[in-house]
C-alpha positions in Angstrom: -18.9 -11.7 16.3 -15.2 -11.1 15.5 -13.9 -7.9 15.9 -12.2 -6.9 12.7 -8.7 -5.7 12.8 -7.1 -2.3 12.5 -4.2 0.3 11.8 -3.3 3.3 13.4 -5.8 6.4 12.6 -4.1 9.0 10.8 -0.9 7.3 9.0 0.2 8.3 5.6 1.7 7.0 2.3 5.2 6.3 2.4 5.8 7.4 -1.4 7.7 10.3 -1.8 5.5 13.3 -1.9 1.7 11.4 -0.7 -0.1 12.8 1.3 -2.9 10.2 1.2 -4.3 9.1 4.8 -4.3 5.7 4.8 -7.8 3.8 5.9 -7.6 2.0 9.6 -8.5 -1.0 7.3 -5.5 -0.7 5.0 -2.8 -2.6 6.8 0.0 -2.0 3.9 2.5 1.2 3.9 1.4 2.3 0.6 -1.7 4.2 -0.5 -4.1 2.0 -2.9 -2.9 3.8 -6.2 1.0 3.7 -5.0 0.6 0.0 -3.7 -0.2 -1.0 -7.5 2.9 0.8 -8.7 5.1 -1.2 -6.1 3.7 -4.5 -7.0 4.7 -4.1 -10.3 8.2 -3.0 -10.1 8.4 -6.2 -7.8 7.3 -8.7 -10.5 10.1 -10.5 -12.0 10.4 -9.3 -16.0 10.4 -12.0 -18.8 13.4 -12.6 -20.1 14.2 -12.1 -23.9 15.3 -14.8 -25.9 
């Protein structure tokens, strides 16, 4: 069986002002509800013609 990967026990949200603990299983820097808000600001707008 293949061990499954993990994080660091105890890390937090990077956001300004989250305290959320991030799961051992969530390899990102963001919380699930701030991760979300980051991916969106990242995608590219459509421009108006």
């Amino acid at each position: 069986m293949k061990k499954t990967k993990t994080s660091h026990k105890g890390r937090r949200c990077r956001f300004p002002r989250c305290n959320n603990i991030l799961s051992i299983y969530n390899h990102e820097a963001y919380c699930h509800v701030h991760l979300r808000q980051m991916d969106r600001s990242k995608k590219p707008k459509a421009s108006k013609k």
